[in-house]
N, C-alpha and C positions, 0 to 999 in steps of 0.2 A: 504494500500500500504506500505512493507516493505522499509525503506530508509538503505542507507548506512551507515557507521560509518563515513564517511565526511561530509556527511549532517547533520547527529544525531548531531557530533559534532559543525555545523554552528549554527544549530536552540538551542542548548544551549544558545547561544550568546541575542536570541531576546524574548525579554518576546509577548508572544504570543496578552495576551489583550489590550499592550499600543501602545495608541497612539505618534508616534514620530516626530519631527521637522524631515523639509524634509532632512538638511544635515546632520541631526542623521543618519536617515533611512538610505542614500545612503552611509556614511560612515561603519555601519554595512553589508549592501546588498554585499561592496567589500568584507570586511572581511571574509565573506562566500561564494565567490569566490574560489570554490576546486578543479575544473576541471583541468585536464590537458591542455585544452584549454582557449584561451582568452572568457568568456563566455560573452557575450553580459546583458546587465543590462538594465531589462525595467520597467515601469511601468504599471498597473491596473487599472485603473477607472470604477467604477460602478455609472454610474448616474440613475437620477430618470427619464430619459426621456422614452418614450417608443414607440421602433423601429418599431411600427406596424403601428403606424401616419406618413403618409409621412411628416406633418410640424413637426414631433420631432427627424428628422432624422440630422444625423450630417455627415458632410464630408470634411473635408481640408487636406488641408496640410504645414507645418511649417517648415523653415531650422533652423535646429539645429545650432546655433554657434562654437559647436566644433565638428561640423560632426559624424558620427555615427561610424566610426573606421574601416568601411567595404567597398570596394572597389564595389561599382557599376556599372554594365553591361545595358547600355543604348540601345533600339532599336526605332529607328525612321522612321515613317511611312510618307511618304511624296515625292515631286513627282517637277521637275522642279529645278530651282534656289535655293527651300529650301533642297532639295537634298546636294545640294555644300555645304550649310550653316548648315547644323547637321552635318555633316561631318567637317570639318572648326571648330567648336565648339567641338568637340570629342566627336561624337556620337560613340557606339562599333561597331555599325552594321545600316545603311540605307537603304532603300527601298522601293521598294510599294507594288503590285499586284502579283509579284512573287514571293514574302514571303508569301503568305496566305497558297498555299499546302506544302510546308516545315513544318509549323506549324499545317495546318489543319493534312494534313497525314503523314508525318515524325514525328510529335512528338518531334519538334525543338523548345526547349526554355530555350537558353542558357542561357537568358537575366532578370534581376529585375525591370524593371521598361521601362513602352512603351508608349512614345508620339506620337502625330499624330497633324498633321495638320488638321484644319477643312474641308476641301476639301479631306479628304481620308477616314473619318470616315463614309462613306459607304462600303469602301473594306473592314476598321476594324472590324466594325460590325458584319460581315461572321464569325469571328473570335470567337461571342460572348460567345460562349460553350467550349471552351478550352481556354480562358482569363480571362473569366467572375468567375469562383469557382474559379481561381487562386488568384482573387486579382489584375490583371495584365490589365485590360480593363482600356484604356484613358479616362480622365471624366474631362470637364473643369473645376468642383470646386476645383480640385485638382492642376491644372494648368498644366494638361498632354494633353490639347487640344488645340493647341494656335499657331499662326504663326508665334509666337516669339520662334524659335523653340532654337534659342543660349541662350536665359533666362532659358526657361525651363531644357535645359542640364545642365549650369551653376551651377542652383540652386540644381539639382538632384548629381551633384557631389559635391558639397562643403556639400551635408549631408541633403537633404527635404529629411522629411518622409510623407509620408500620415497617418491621422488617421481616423476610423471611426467607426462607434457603430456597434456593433454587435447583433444578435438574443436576448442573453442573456441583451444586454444595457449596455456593457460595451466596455472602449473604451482601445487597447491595443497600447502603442506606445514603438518602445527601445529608450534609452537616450544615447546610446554609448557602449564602452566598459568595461572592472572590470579595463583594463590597465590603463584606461584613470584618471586624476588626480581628488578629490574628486571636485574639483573646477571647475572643466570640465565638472563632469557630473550634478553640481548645476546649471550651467549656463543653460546648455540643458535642464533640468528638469523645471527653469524656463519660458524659453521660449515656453514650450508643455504647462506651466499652461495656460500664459497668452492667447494662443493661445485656450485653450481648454473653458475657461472662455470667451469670446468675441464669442465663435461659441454657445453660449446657445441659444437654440431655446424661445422663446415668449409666445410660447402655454404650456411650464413647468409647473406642477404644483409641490408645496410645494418643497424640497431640491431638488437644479441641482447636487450637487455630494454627492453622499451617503459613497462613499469611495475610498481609493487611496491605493494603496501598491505598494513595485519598490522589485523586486525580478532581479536574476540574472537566466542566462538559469538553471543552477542546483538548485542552494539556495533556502532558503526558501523564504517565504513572509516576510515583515517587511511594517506594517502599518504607514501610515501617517496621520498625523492632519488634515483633509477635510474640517472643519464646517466654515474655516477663507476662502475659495475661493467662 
């Protein structure tokens, strides 16, 4: 894959084999930051679990302290009094049962992230092939299921991300933004570890993280010291 000359020139910056302290890593990851856009800064994880055991499967979700820089579109599935109260809480959009052909056959998804009440995740459900590849289906480990529906908004705007392993067993979360200050995005970057370290599954065997890198949407990678989590 041919790169640019703004990359060419970022990945000068980072010696490809070392391993870095994490507010090394995220201080260079800015610095190669070239985009004409705010590029969002995430990180990597390759752990040793493996995604085909349902017990080494990983799922949560963690609020960032300094929020992720991106303006969040909430849709909330639910029905009665909780209606008022996703609403009242600054849901973007509320509803129940007549949001499902919007979405089913309009192809309406204006939205990043969809809670439901427990009592609705039968009409959600329907939904499961056009939310489900998204990313976008309610799951209680994540805390998108739940009748506490003003917590769950709360926390989805102040900056929760979900994380969770993928095919490959690796887990990808963003930390924020390049704008955001280095100290912004260490705090965040902290809170995804501790978060990520406490969700190890039991049945692991030998190393839970094999490796960590925090790249930016363009930039390169820049590895981190794994062996201490």
């Amino acid at each position: 894959m041919k790169h640019g000359k703004k990359y060419t020139e970022a990945a000068k910056l980072i010696e490809k084999t070392k391993l870095y302290e994490p507010a090394e890593a995220i201080a260079l990851a800015k610095k190669s930051a070239t985009a004409k856009f705010d590029e969002t800064v995430e990180m990597h994880i390759k752990t040793g679990c493996d995604s085909r055991h349902a017990d080494q499967q990983i799922r949560g979700a963690v609020v960032l302290p300094n929020g992720t820089g991106k303006t969040v579109k909430v849709l909330v599935f639910a029905k009665g009094t909780k209606l008022d109260e996703a609403q009242a809480a600054g849901a973007d959009f509320v509803g129940g049962q007549e949001l499902v052909p919007k979405i089913q056959n309009e192809g309406w998804l204006d939205f990043d992230v969809v809670v439901a009440t427990p009592d609705m995740m039968g009409v959600v459900g329907r939904l499961g092939k056009v939310l489900g590849p998204k990313g976008l289906m309610p799951n209680p480990k994540a805390g998108t299921v739940t009748m506490d529906v003003t917590k769950a908004i709360n926390d989805i705007k102040a900056g929760k991300v979900e994380y969770r392993l993928d095919k490959a067993n690796i887990i990808h979360v963003p930390l924020g933004k390049a704008s955001f200050t280095e100290e912004q995005l260490n705090q965040n970057f902290d809170a995804v570890m501790e978060a990520i370290v406490k969700a190890k599954p039991s049945t692991v065997k030998g190393q839970y993280l094999k490796s960590i890198s925090i790249a930016t949407t363009m930039g390169p990678g820049v590895k981190v010291i794994a062996n201490r989590y």
